[in-house]
C-alpha positions in Angstrom: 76.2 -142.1 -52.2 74.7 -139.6 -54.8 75.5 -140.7 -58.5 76.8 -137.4 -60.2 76.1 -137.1 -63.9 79.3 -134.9 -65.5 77.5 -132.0 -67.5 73.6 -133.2 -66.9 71.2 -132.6 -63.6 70.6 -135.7 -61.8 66.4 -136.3 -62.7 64.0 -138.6 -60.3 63.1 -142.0 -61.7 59.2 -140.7 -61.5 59.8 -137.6 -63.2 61.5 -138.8 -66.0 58.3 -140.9 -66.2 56.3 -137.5 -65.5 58.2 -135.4 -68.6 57.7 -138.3 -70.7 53.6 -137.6 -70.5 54.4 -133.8 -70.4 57.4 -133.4 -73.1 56.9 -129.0 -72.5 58.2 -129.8 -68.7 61.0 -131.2 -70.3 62.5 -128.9 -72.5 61.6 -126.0 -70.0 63.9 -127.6 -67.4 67.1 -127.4 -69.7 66.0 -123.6 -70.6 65.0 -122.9 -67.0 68.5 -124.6 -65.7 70.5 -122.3 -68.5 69.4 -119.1 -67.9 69.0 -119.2 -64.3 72.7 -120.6 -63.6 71.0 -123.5 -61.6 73.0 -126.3 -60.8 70.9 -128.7 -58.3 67.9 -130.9 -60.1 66.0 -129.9 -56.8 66.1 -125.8 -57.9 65.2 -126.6 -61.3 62.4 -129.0 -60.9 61.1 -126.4 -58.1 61.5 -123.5 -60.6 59.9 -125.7 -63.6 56.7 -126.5 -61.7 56.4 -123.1 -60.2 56.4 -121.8 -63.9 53.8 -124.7 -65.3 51.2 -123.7 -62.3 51.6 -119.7 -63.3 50.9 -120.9 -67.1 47.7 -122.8 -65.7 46.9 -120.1 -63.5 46.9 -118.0 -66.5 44.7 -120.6 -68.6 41.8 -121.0 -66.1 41.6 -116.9 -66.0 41.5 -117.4 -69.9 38.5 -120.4 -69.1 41.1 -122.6 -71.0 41.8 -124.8 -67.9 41.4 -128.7 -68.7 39.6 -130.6 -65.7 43.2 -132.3 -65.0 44.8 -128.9 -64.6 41.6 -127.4 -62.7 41.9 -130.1 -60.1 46.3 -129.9 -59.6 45.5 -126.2 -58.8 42.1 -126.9 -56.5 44.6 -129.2 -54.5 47.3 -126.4 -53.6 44.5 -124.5 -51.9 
């Protein structure tokens, strides 16, 4: 069974990890999950990545892309 946390979204082990290394993840999940109404940990992390790839996207059109971020959106392709 599912442990519910009372008033916070449930986050993966490995992402908690993740958002440690990428703190702007992190505090655009809690805006994301606010303004969306979103209530499942699953929406918002889909929602947060889908946001962080349009910002790279955005970048490498700018020819700010880092190698790192060059290579996440090479592998979606």
């Amino acid at each position: 069974m599912k442990k519910h946390t009372k008033g916070k979204l449930a986050v993966p082990k490995l992402l908690q990890i993740k958002m440690v290394a990428h703190p702007d993840i992190a505090a655009n999940m809690e805006i994301i999950a606010t303004a969306l109404g979103l209530t499942s940990s699953t929406e918002v992390i889909k929602v947060a990545l889908h946001h962080m790839v349009q910002r790279e996207m955005q970048r490498e059109a700018a020819g700010k892309t880092s190698s790192l971020s060059s290579q996440m959106i090479a592998g979606r392709n």
